[in-house]
LUMVOVO-673849 format. One record per residue (C-alpha): residue number from 0; x, y, z. Coordinates in Angstrom, 2 decimals, padded with zeros to 5 digits, always signed. Example, Ala and Ser with C-alpha at 12.3 -4.5 7.8 and 13.67 -1.06 7.14 Angstrom:
0; +012.30; -004.50; +007.80
1; +013.67; -001.06; +007.14
end
This chain:
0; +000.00; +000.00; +000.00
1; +001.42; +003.28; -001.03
2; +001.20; +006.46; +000.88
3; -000.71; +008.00; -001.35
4; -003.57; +006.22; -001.17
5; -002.70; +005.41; +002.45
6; -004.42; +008.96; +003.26
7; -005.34; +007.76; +000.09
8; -006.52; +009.42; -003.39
9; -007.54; +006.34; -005.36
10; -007.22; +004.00; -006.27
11; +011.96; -015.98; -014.82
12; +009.72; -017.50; -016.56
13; +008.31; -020.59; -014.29
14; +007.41; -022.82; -016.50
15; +005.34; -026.41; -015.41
16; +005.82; -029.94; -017.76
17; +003.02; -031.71; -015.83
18; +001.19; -030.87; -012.87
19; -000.34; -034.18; -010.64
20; +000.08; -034.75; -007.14
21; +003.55; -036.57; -007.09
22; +005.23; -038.09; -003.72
23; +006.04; -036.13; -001.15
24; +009.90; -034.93; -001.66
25; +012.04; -032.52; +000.81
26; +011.53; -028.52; +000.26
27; +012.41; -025.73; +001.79
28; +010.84; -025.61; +005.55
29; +009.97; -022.15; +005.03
30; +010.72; -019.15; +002.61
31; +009.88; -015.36; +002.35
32; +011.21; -012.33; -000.17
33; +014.35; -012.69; +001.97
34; +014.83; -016.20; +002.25
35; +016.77; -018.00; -000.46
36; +015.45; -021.70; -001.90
37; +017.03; -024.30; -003.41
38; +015.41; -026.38; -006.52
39; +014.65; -029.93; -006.70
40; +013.48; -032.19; -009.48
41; +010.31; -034.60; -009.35
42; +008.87; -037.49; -011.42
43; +006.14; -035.96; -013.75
44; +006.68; -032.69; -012.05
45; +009.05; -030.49; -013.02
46; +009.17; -026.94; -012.35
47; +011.60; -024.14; -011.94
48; +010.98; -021.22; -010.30
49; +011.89; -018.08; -008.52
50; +011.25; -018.28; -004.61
51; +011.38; -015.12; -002.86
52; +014.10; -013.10; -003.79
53; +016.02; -015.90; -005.24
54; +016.51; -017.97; -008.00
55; +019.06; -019.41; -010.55
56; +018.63; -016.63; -012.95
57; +018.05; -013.54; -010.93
58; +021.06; -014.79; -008.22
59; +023.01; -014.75; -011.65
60; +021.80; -011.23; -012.32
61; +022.37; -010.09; -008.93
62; +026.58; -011.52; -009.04
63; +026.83; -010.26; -012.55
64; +025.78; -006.94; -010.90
65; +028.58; -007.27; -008.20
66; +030.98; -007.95; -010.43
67; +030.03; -005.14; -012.68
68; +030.09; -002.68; -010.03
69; +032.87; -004.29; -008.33
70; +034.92; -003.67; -011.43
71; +033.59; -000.02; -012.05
72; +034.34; +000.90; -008.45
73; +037.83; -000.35; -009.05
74; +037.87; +001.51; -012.14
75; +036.50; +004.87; -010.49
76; +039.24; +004.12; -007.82
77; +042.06; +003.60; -010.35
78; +041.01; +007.23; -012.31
79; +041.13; +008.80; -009.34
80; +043.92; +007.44; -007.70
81; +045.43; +008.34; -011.25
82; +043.72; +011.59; -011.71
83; +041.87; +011.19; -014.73
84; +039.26; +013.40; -015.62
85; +036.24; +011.75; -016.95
86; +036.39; +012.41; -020.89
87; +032.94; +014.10; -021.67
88; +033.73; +014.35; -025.12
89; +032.15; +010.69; -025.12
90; +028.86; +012.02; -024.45
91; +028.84; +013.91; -028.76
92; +027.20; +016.73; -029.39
93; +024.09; +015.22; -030.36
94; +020.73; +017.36; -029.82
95; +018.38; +014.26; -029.83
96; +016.96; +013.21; -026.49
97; +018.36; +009.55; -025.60
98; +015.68; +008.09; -023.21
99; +015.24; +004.34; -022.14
100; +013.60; +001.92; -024.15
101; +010.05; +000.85; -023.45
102; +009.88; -002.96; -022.42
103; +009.53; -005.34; -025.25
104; +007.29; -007.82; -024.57
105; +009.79; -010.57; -023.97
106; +010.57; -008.60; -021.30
107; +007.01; -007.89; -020.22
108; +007.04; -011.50; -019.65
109; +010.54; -011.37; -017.73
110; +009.28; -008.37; -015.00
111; +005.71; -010.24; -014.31
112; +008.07; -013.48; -013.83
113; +011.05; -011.82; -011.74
114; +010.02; -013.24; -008.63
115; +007.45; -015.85; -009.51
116; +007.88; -019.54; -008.30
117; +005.94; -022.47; -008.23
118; +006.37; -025.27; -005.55
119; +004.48; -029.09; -005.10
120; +003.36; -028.50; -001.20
121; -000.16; -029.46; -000.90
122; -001.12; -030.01; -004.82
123; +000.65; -026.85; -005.99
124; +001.13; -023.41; -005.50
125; +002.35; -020.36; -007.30
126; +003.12; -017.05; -006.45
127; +004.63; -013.72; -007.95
128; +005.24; -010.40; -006.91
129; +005.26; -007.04; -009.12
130; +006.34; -003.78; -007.32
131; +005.29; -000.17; -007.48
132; +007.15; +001.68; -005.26
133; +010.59; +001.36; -004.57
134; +011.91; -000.46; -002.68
135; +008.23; -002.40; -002.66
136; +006.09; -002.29; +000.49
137; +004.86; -005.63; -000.02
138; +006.31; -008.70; +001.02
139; +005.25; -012.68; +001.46
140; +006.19; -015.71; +003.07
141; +005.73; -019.22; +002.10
142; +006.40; -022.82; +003.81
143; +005.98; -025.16; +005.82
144; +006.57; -026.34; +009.88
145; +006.14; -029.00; +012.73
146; +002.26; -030.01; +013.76
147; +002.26; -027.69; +016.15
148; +000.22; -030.19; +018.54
149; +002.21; -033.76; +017.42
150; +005.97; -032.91; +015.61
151; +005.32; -036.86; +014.00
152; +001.78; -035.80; +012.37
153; +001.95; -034.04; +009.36
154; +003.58; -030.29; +008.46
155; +001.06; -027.63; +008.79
156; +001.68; -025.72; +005.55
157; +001.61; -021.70; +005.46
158; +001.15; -018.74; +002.85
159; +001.09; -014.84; +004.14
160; +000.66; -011.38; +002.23
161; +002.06; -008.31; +003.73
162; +001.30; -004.62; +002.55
163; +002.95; -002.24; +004.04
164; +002.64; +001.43; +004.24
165; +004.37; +004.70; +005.12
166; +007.53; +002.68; +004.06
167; +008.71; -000.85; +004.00
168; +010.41; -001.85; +007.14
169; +007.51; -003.69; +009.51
170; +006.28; -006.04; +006.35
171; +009.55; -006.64; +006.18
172; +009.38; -007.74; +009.52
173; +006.98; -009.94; +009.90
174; +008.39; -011.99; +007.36
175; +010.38; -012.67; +010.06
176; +008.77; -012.72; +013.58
177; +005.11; -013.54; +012.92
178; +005.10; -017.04; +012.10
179; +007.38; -017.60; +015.48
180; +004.95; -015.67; +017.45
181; +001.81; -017.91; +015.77
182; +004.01; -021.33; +016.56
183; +004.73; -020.09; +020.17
184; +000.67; -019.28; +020.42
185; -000.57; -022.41; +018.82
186; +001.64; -024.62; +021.04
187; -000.39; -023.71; +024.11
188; -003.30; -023.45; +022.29
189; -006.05; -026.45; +022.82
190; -006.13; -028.23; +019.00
191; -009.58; -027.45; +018.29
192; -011.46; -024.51; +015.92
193; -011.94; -022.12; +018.73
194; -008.29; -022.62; +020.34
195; -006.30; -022.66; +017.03
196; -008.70; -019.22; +015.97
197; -008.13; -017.23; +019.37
198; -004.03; -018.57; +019.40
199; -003.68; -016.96; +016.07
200; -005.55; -013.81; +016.99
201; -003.52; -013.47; +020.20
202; -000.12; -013.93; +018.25
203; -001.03; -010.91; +016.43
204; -001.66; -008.63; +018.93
205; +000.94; -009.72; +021.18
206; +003.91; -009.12; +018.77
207; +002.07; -005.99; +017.55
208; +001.97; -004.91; +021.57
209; +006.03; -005.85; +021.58
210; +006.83; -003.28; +019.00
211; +004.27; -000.62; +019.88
212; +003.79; -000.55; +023.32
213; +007.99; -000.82; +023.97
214; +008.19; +002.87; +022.03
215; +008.01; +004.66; +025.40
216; +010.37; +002.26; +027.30
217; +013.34; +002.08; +023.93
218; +013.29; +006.02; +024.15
219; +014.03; +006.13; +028.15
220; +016.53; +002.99; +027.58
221; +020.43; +003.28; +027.51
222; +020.74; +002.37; +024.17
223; +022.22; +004.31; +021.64
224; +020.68; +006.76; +019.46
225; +020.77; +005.07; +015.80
226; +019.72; +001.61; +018.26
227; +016.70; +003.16; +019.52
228; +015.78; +004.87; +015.69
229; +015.71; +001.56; +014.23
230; +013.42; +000.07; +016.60
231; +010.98; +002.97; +016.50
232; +011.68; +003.10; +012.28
233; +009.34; -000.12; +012.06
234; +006.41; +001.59; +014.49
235; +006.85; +004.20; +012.29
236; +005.50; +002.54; +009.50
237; +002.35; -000.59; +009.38
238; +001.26; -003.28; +007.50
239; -001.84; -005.14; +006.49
240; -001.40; -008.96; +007.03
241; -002.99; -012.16; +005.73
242; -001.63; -015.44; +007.03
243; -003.51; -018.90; +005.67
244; -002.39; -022.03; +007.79
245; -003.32; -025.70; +006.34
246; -004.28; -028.75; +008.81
247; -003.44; -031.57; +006.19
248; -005.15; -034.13; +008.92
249; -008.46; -031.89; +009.44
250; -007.93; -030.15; +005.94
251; -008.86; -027.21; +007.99
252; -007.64; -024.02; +006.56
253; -007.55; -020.94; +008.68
254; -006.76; -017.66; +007.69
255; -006.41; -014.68; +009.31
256; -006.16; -010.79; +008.26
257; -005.97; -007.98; +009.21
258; -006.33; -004.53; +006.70
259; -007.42; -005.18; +002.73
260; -005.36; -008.07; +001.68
261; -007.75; -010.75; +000.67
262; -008.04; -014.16; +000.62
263; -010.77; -016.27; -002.15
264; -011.35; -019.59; -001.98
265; -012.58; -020.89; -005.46
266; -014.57; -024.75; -005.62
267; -015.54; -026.21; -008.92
268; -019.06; -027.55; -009.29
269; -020.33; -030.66; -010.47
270; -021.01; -028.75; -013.71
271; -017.70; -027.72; -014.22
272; -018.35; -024.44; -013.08
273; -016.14; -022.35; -010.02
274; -017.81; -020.71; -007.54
275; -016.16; -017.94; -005.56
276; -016.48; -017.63; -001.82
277; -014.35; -014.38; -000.34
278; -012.62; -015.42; +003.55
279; -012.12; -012.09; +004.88
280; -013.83; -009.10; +005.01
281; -011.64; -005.68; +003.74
282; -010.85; -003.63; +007.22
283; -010.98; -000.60; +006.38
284; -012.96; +002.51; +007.09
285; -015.14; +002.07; +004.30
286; -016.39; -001.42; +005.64
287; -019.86; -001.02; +007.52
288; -019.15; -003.85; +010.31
289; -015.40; -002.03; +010.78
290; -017.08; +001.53; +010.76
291; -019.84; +000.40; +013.32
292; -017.35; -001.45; +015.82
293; -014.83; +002.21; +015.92
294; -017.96; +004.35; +016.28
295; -019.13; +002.28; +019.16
296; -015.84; +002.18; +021.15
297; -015.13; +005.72; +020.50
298; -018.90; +007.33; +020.47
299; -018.16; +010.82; +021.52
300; -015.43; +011.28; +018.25
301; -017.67; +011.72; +015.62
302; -015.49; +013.41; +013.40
303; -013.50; +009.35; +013.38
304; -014.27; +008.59; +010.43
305; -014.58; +009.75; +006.94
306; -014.05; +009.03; +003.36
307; -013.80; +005.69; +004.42
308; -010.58; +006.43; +006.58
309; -010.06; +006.15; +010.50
310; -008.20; +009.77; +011.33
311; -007.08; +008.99; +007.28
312; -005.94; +005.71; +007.33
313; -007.67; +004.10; +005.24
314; -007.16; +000.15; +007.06
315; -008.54; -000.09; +010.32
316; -006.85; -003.11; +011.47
317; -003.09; -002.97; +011.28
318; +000.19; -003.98; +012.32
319; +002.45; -000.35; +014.04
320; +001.29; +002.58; +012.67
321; +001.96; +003.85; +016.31
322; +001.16; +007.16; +015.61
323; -002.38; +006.45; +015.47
324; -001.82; +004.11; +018.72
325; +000.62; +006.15; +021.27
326; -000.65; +008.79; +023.65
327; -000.25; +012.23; +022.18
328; +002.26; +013.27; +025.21
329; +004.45; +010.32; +024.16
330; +004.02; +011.39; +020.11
331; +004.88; +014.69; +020.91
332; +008.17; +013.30; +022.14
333; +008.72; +011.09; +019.29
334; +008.13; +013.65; +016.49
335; +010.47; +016.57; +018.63
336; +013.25; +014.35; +019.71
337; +013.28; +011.33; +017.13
338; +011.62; +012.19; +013.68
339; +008.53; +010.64; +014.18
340; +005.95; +010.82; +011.38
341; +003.65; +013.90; +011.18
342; +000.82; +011.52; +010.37
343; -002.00; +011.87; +011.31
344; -002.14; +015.77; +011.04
345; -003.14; +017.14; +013.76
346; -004.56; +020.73; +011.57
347; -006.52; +018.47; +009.38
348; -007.87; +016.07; +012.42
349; -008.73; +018.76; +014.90
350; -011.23; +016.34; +016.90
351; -008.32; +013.19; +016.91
352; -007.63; +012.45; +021.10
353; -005.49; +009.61; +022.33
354; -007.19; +006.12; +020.76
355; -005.64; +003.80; +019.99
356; -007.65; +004.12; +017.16
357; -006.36; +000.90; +015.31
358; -005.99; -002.69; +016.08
359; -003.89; -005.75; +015.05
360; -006.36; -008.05; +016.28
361; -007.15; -009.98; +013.18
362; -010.74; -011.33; +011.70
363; -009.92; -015.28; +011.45
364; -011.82; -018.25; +009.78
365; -011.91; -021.58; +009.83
366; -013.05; -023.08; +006.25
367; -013.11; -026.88; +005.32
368; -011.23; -028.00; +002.34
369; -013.59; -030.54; +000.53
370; -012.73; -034.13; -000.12
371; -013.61; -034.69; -003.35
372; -014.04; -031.25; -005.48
373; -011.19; -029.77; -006.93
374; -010.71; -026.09; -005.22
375; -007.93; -023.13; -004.33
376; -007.52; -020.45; -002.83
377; -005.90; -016.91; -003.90
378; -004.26; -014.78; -001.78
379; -002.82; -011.02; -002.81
380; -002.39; -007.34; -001.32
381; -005.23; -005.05; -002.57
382; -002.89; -003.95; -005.56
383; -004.71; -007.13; -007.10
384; -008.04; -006.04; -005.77
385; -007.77; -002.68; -007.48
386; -007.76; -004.12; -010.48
387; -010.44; -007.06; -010.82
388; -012.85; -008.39; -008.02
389; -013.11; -011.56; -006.42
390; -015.74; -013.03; -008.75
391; -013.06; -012.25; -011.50
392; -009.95; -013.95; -010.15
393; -011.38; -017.38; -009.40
394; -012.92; -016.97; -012.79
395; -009.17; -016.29; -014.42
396; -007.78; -019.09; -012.08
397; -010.75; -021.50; -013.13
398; -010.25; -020.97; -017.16
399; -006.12; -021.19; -016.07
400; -007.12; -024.56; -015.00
401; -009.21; -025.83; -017.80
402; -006.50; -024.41; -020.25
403; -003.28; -026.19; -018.32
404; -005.75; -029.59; -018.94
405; -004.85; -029.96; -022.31
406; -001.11; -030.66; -021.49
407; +001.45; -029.96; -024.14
408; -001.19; -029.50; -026.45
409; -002.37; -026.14; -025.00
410; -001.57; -022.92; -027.22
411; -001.79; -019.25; -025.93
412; -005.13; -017.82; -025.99
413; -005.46; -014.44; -026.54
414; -008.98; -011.58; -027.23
415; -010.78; -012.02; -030.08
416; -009.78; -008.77; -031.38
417; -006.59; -006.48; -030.78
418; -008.48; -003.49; -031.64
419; -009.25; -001.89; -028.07
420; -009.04; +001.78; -028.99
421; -006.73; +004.35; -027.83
422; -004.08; +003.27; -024.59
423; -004.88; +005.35; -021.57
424; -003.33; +005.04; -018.30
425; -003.53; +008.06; -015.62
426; -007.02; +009.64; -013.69
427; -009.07; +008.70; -016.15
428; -008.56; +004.92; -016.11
429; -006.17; +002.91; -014.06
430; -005.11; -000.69; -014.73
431; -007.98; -002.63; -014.36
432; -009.00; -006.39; -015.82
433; -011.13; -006.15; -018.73
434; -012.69; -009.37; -019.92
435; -012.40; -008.95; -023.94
436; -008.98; -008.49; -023.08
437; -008.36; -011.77; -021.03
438; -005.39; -014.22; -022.43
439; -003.85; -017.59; -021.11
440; -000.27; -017.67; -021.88
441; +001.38; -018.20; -018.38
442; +002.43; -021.81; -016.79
443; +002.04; -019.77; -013.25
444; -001.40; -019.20; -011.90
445; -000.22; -015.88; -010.21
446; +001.52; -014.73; -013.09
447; -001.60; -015.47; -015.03
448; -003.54; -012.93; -012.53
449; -001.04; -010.10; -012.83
450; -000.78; -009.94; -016.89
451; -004.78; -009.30; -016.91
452; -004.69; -007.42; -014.05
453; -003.16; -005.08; -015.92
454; -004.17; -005.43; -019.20
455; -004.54; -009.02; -020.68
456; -003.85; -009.47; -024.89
457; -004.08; -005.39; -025.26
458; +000.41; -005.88; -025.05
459; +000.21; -001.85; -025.45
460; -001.85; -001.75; -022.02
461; +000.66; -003.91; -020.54
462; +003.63; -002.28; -021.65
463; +002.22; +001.20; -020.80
464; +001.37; -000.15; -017.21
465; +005.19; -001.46; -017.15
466; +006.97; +001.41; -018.73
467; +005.64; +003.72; -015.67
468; +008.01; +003.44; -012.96
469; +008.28; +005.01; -009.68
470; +006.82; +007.51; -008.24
471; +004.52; +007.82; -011.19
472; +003.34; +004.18; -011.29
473; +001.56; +004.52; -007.99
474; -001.35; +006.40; -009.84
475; -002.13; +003.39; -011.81
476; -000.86; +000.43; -009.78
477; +000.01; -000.61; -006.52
478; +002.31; -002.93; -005.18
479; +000.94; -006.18; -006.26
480; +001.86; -009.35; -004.59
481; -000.52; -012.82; -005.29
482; -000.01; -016.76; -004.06
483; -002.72; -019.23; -005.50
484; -002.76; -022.67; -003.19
485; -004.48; -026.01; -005.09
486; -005.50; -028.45; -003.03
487; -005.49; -032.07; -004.15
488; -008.55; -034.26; -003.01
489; -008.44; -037.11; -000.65
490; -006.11; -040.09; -001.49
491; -007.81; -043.12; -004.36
492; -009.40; -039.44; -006.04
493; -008.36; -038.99; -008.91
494; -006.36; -035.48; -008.92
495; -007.08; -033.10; -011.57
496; -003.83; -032.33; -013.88
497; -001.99; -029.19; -014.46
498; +000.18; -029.39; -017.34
end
């Protein structure tokens, strides 16, 4: 989420042979944008992929990098230690305007796949990331870990969406310290729906107390200046959070959120047909059950909300964003003595007190994944709910899956026509799905989201949406960041095939 619309105005190639559930095989127990994963090789699956931040191809990128600037910082170093004077000569005298090529749409193709993987935990799931800002605010972890109730039963697997705002640095964080906070919960929790539900919901707000509530005692500490700036840095900023942990004993998925990430469970009918079923609700000021629950603990602030925004934040359930949780004595302090954010303003909300006016606690349910019906479930930050609703991505997803059916005989599908009028990107239209425009022509389901989020077979669309880069792509894109979980049936049914 970008700051932007925070107070806000508006809105390599992974490639899959054959898809079927194959025998379990050792993976990575758990990976996130920062954690690096190794490949492996199956029987009739084979996939390659991009986990996180890593992979063959951009690792490759990233030392050919190095070296480069290795070797130009030893050539800077040589000229100066030389003194020679950079030649500008080189630069001609030419009057024409040299600017940087728009993507072509190979390398369309290359950006939506930068950080897309696929992996075999439960049936299959894919993921991808696209970013907006820079560095990007979202982030995402993905793995699995011990039964937290019997270590010799069954992983529990795990999927999580974080959007940050106001800067980058607490969804970075939970990448790290959420899913230890959730395993410390759920091991004292009792292994039913009610205990698992209220352990999650009291990992959240526990670690979110740990880095808000500490503010007052890190600034009184002994510690050294830059120590105590990085701790409050992450405060500073918040993050919306979706977490999804899978019971493969009960099949039970849970998932909890907190902000407008979104998670969408998708079931195929006996007809063939896939029916959507959303498993969150958006928190945000705009949402009538969020807006009636803040209007009822704060009653005499009526001013709370507006424009769908709590003091202007636009999620009402969040992790930091202490500045609309700390005292006002104590954010006083912060903003005089240790650059604490000027958000919220206190000229624009005259009638703001002391709150806390947000919450970490987390909505969380408990859904049943059936025995015998093929089904998955999408998670992404709302920069993929800006651009198509729920309804539309399991619809995408569900013609994904008919299309990777056909094995190596599937072709790219693309619109009917290529004519779709002039290209417009800025306040008149943002990227948003169209269906005339819909193609199939990824082997990653999240990958497949992305390209028609943002423009489908109109290639100009895409490029245009592409060729805007920071700070000017956050008026037509957010940060986008999407995992898609299948779930195989029950063992002796018969799985459906991916190719």
């Amino acid at each position: 989420m970008f700051a932007r619309q925070l107070l806000r105005q508006r809105p390599r190639l992974t490639t899959v042979a054959c898809l079927s559930h194959a025998p379990p095989r050792a993976m990575a127990r758990f990976s996130s944008t920062k954690t690096q994963s190794q490949s492996f090789s199956t029987g009739k699956v084979a996939v390659s992929f991009t986990a996180g931040l890593a992979s063959a191809t951009l690792m490759y990128w990233t030392m050919s990098r190095i070296e480069q600037i290795s070797t130009s910082t030893k050539s800077k170093a040589l000229n100066v230690k030389s003194k020679n004077i950079p030649n500008l000569n080189d630069l001609g005298l030419s009057d024409e305007i040299a600017y940087s090529p728009v993507p072509s749409s190979e390398e369309v193709t290359q950006q939506l796949n930068e950080l897309a993987f696929s992996l075999p935990g439960v049936m299959r799931y894919d993921g991808t990331q696209l970013g907006s800002n820079s560095p990007c605010e979202d982030t995402f972890i993905h793995g699995s870990f011990s039964n937290p109730f019997d270590s010799k039963k069954e992983d529990w697997s795990a999927w999580g969406v974080f959007d940050g705002h106001c800067g980058w640095q607490l969804s970075n964080l939970l990448t790290k310290q959420l899913i230890p906070y959730v395993r410390r919960a759920l091991g004292a929790a009792q292994p039913d729906k009610e205990g698992i539900e209220q352990a999650i919901k009291s990992a959240f707000t526990t670690l979110d107390d740990a880095l808000v509530k500490s503010a007052a005692a890190t600034i009184e500490s002994d510690l050294p200046f830059a120590e105590k700036a990085r701790r409050l840095e992450a405060v500073y900023a918040g993050a919306c959070a979706l977490l999804a942990l899978y019971d493969p004993l009960s099949r039970n998925l849970t998932v909890a959120s907190t902000g407008d990430c979104r998670a969408v469970f998708g079931q195929e009918t006996s007809d063939g047909k896939w029916i959507p079923t959303e498993l969150t609700t958006d928190c945000t000021g705009a949402t009538p059950s969020e807006v009636a629950r803040i209007q009822a603990q704060f009653p005499d602030e009526p001013d709370i909300i507006k424009g769908g925004r709590v003091w202007g934040m636009q999620p009402s359930r969040t992790f930091g964003d202490g500045m609309w949780k700390w005292n006002a004595a104590l954010k006083e302090k912060l903003r005089n003595y240790y650059n604490g954010l000027s958000l919220p303003s206190a000229v624009r909300y005259s009638g703001y007190k002391e709150g806390p006016y947000l919450t970490a606690e987390p909505l969380v349910t408990t859904t049943k994944i059936p025995d015998d019906q093929p089904s998955f479930l999408i998670l992404a930050t709302d920069g993929l709910w800006d651009m198509m609703s729920s309804e539309q991505a399991v619809d995408l997803v569900g013609r994904w899956v008919k299309w990777q059916q056909q094995g190596a005989a599937k072709k790219p599908v693309g619109p009917e026509t290529k004519d779709f009028g002039p290209t417009i990107l800025g306040y008149v239209q943002q990227c948003r799905y169209e269906p005339r425009k819909t193609t199939l022509q990824d082997d990653n389901a999240a990958v497949h989201l992305v390209r028609n989020g943002l423009g489908g077979g109109d290639e100009e669309m895409v490029k245009g949406a592409l060729t805007f880069r920071y700070p000017n792509s956050r008026d037509i894109r957010d940060d986008i960041t999407v995992q898609v979980i299948f779930f195989k049936p029950k063992q002796g049914i018969q799985s459906v095939a991916y190719a």
